[in-house]
C-alpha positions in Angstrom: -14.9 19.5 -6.8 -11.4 18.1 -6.5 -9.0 17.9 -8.9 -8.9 14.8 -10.6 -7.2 15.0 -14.2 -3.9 12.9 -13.2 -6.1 10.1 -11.8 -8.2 10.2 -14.7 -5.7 10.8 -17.3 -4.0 7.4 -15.4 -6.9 5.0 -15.4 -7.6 6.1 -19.1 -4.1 5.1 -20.1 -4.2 1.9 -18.5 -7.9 1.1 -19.8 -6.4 2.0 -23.3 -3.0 -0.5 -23.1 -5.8 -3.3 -21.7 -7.5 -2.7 -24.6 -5.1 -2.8 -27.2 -3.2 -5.4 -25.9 -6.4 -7.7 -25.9 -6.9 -6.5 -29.6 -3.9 -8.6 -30.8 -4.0 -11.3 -28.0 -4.5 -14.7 -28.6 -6.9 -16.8 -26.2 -4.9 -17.2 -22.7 -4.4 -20.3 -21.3 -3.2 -21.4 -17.9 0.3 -21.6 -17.0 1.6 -24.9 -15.6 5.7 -24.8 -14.4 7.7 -27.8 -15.4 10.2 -29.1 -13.2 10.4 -29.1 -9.3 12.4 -26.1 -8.8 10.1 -22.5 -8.7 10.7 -18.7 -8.3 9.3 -16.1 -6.3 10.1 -12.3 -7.6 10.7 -9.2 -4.9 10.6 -5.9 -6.4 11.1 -3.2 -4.1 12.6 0.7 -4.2 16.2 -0.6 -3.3 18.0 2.3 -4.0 16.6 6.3 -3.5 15.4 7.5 -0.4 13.5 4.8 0.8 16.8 2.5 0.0 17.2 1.3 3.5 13.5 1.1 4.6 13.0 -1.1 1.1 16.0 -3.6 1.9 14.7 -4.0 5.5 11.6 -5.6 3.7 13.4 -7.4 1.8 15.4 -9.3 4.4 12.2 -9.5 5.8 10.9 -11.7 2.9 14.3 -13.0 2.8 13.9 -14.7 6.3 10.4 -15.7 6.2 11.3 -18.3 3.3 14.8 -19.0 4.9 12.3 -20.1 7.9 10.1 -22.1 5.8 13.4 -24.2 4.9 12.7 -22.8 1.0 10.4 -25.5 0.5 6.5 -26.2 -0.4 6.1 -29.8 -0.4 8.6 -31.5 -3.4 9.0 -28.2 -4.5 12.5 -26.4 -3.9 11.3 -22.1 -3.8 14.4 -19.9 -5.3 13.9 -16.0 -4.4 15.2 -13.3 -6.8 14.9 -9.5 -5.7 14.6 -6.8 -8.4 15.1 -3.3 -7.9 12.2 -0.6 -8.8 14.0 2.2 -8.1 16.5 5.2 -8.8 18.6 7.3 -7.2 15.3 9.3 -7.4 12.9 7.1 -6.3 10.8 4.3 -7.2 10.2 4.3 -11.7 7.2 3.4 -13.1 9.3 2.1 -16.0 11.5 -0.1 -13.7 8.6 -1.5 -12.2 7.1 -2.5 -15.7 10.2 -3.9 -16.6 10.4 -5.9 -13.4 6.8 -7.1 -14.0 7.6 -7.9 -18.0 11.0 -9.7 -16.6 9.2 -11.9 -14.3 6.0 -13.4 -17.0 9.5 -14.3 -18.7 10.5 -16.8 -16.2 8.8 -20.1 -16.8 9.3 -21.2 -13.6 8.1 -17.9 -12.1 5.2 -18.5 -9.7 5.1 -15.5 -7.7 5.8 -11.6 -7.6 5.9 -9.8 -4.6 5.8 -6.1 -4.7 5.1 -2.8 -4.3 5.4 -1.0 -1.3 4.8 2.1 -2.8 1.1 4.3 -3.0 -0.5 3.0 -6.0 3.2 1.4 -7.6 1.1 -2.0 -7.9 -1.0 0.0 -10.9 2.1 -0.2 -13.3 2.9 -4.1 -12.7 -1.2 -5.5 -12.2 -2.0 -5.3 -15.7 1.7 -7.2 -16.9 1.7 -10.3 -14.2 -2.4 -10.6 -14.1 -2.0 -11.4 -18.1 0.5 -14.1 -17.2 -2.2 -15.0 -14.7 0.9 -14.5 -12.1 0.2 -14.4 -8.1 1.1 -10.9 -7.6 0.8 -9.9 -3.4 1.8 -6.4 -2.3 3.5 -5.9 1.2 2.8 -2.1 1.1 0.9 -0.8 -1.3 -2.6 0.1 0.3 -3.9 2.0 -2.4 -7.7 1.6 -2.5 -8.4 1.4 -6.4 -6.0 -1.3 -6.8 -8.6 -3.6 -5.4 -12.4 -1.8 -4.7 -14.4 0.9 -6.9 -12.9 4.5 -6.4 -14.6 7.5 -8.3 -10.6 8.6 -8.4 -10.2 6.2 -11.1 -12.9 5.4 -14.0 -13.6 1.9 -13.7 -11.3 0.5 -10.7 -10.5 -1.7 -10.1 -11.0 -3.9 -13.2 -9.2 -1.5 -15.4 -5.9 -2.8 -14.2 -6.7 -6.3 -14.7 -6.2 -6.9 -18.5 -6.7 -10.6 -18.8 -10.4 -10.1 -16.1 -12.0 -11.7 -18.5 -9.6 -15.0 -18.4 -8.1 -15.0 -15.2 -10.3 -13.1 -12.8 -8.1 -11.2 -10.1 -4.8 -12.5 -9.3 -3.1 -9.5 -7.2 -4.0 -9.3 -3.0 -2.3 -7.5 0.0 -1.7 -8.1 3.7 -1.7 -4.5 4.3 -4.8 -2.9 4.8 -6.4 -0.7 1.9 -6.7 3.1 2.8 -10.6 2.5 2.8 -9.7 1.3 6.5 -7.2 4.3 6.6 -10.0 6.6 6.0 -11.8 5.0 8.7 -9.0 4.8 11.5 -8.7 8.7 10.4 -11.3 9.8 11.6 -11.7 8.0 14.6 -9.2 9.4 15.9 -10.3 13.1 14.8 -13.6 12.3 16.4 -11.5 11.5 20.1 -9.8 14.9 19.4 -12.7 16.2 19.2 -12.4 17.7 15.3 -16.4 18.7 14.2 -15.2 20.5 11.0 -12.8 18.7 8.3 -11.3 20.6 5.3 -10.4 18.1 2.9 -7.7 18.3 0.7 -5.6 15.9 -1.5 -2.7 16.2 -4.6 -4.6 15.5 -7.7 -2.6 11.6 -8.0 -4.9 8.6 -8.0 -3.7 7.8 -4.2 -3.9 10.9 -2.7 -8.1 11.3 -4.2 -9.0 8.4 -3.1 -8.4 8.5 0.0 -9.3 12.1 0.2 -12.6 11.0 -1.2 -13.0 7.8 1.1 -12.3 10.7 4.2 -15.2 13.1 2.9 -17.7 10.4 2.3 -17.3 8.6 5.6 -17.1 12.0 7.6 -20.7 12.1 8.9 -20.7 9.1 10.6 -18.0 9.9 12.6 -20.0 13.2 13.9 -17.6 15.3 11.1 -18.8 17.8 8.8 -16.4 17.8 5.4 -15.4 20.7 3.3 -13.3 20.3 -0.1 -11.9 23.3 -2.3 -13.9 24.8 -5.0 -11.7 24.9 -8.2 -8.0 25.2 -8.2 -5.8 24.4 -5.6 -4.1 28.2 -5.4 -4.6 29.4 -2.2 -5.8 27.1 0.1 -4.5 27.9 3.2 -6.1 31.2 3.2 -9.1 28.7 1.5 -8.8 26.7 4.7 -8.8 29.5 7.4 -11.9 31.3 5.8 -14.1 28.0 5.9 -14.0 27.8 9.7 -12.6 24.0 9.9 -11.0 22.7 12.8 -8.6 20.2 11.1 -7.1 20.1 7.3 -7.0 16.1 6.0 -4.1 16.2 3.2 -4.9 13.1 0.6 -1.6 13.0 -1.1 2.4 11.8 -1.4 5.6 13.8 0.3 6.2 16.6 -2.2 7.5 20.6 -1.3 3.5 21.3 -1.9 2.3 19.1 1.0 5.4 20.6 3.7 4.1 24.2 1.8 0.6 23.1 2.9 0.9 22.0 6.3 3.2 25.4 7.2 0.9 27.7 5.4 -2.9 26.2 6.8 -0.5 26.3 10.4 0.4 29.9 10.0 -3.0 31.0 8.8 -4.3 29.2 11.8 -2.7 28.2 14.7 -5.2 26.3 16.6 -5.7 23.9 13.5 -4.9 20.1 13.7 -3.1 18.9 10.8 -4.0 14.7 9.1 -1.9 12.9 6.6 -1.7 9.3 6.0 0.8 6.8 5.3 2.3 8.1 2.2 3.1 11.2 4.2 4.6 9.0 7.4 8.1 9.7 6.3 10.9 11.1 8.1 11.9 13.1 5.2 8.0 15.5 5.3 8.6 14.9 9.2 11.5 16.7 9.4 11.0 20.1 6.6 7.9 21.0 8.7 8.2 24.0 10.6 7.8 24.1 14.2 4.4 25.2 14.7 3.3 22.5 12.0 4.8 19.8 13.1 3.5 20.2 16.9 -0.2 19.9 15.0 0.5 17.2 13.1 -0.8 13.6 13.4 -0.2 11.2 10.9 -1.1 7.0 10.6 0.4 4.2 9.0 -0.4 0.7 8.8 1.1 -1.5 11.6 1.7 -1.7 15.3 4.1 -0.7 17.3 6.2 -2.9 18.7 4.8 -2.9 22.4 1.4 -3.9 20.7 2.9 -6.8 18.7 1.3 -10.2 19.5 4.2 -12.5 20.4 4.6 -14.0 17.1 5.3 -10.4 16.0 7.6 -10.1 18.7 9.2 -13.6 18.1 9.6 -11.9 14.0 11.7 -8.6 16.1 14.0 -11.3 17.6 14.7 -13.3 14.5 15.7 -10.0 12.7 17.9 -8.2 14.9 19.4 -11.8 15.1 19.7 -12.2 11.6 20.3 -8.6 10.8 21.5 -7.0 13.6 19.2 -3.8 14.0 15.6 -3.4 14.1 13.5 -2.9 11.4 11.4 -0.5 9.8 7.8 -0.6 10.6 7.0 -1.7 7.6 9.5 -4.7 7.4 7.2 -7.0 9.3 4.3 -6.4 6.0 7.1 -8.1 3.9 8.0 -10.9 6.3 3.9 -11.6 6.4 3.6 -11.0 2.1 5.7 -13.6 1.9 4.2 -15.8 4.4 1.3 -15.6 3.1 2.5 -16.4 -0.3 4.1 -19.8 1.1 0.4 -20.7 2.9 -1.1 -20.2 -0.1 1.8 -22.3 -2.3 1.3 -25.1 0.5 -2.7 -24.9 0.1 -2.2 -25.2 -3.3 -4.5 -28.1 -5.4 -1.4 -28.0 -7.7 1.6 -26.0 -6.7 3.0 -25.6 -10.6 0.0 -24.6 -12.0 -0.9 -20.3 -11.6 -4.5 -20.8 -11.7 -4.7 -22.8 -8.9 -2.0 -20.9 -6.8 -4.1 -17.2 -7.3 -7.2 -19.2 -5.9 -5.4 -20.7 -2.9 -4.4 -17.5 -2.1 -7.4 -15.8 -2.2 -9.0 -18.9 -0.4 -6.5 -18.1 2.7 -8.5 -18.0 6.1 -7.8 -17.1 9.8 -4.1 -17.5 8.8 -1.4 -16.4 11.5 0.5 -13.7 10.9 3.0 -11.3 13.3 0.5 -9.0 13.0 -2.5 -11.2 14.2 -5.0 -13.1 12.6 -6.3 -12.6 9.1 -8.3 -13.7 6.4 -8.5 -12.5 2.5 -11.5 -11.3 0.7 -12.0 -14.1 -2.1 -13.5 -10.7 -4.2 -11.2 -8.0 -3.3 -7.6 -10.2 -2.5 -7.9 -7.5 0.7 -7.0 -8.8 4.6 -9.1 -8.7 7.0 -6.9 -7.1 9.3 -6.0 -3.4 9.8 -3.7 -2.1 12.5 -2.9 1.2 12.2 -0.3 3.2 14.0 -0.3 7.1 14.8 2.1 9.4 14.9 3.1 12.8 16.2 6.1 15.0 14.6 8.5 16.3 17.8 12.0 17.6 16.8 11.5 16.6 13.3 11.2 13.0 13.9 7.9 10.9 14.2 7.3 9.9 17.4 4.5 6.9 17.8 1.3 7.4 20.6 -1.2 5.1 19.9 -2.4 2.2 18.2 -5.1 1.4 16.5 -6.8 -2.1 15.5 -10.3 -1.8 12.8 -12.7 -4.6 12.6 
């Protein structure tokens, strides 16, 4: 069994505020905006290590609606950006206080954010009982949206007004249950037959660890997880005769510990990690030998794969912005598209009720990345690119992408 207890102890707490909250709530209502003049909310990790990744999404979102001439029909669309982070890191208690700052607004009619792995659980519960479009560029957490044993009654235990508003948070990057998939096609064209499965003990990293182990077989894979603690398991990895360690989890001195330690017990061993791990900073603290075994995925393509609207969104950035962007840039510039499509499909553009279900209506829409559409039930694309990485000279170097259908 794998560890669970943070995952638990994290749905728990946000069944418990749904709960309570709902105790002392009056009967919601639908919001209608007065006025012809409407606000969209960013909140992004601006500051901290992903400082400069974050901001290129921003001016990604930034240039989408400059494009769009910052208007849906009579109505003028103003654009305020909110930090959720420190010099640490993204907060948990910035991004609640975003969230909470936002339901303020009366003219607030959507929030875009977070990029980070499961962020979007501390801001769903605030905007979906303002019945507030909330869209994600980033966050491809799979609870936030579909059942995951990792957390005890996902995904409608972040959604504290269910009952009232239904869902009213969606992403246009794809959930890691596609991750899992792209995963371990491309362990089955390495030729991996034996997974150890291994993850952090945080909602994310279980998830996806558990989506990997469950979806093994029918890729040809046969997949091992721990027994009881995690102490020890690169010597637990080496004795179980696998050919490949998956690591479920976020960058942390355990996961770089992991991959050199499974490495130096075994050198013949190929190393997985998904996006939460596709960072330069756990690219470049592996040691040698693990980072020549390492292959890691995020969502996106590489810029040879674009389509040409993606390449047409390369050329209006450098132009804008003068360098070009982080990978994940081009899932703000399409959050933000896709937030305007759904404002112009709108049956009434100041009303949130009617704004959610447009967006969640949203078919074969265009996008840099290609065509999409969004599951009405989920609020999930129908699109999943996926790039892979290798780690040479401690820098991630992209070989192949990957498209899911």
């Amino acid at each position: 069994m794998r560890i669970r207890n943070r995952a638990l102890a994290a749905a728990v707490s946000v069944a418990l505020a749904a709960v309570l909250a709902a105790c002392g709530a009056t009967a919601p209502t639908t919001t209608t905006i007065s006025g012809t003049t409407v606000t969209i909310y960013s909140s992004l990790p601006l500051q901290g290590p992903e400082g400069a990744e974050a901001n290129d999404v921003l001016d990604a979102e930034r240039l989408a609606l400059q494009q769009s001439g910052s208007k849906v029909g009579r109505y003028t669309i103003d654009f305020v950006s909110l930090s959720d982070a420190n010099s640490m890191g993204w907060s948990p208690k910035l991004i609640a206080a975003n969230a909470r700052t936002v339901i303020q607004r009366n003219n607030a009619i959507a929030y875009i954010g977070e990029i980070d792995p499961n962020a979007s659980a501390e801001s769903i519960p605030i905007t979906n009982a303002d019945q507030l479009l909330q869209v994600s560029p980033y966050d491809t957490a799979i609870g936030l949206t579909q059942s995951t044993p990792a957390i005890s009654g996902s995904p409608n235990v972040y959604y504290q007004s269910f009952s009232s508003y239904g869902r009213t948070f969606g992403r246009v990057v794809p959930s890691d249950a596609y991750q899992a998939k792209a995963q371990l096609q491309e362990m089955k064209s390495l030729g991996v037959k034996k997974l150890f499965v291994a993850e952090d003990g945080g909602a994310y990293g279980d998830a996806i660890a558990h989506a990997i182990e469950e979806d093994a077989s029918g890729y040809g894979i046969s997949a091992t997880v721990p027994a009881g603690s995690s102490a020890g398991l690169s010597e637990k990895i080496s004795a179980s005769g696998a050919d490949a360690l998956f690591y479920g989890g976020v960058t942390s001195p355990a996961a770089d510990q992991l991959f050199d330690a499974a490495i130096a017990s075994d050198p013949h061993l190929k190393l997985f990690g998904p996006g939460a791990l596709y960072t330069s900073s756990f690219a470049s603290v592996l040691s040698p030998a693990a980072q020549g075994a390492t292959y890691l995925s995020e969502p996106g393509l590489t810029n040879g794969e674009l389509p040409p609207a993606g390449r047409a969104f390369l050329a209006a950035f450098k132009a804008a912005y003068h360098h070009t962007p982080w990978t994940q840039a081009i899932f703000g510039y399409a959050a933000m598209q896709a937030v305007l499509a759904a404002l112009n499909k709108s049956a009434a553009v100041d009303n949130r009720a009617n704004d959610v279900s447009a967006f969640l209506a949203l078919k074969n829409e265009s996008s840099p990345l290609g065509t999409y559409s969004i599951n009405k039930s989920t609020g999930d694309t129908s699109l999943a690119p996926y790039i892979f990485s290798r780690v040479k000279g401690g820098k991630l170097v992209a070989f192949k992408g990957l498209i899911l259908h």
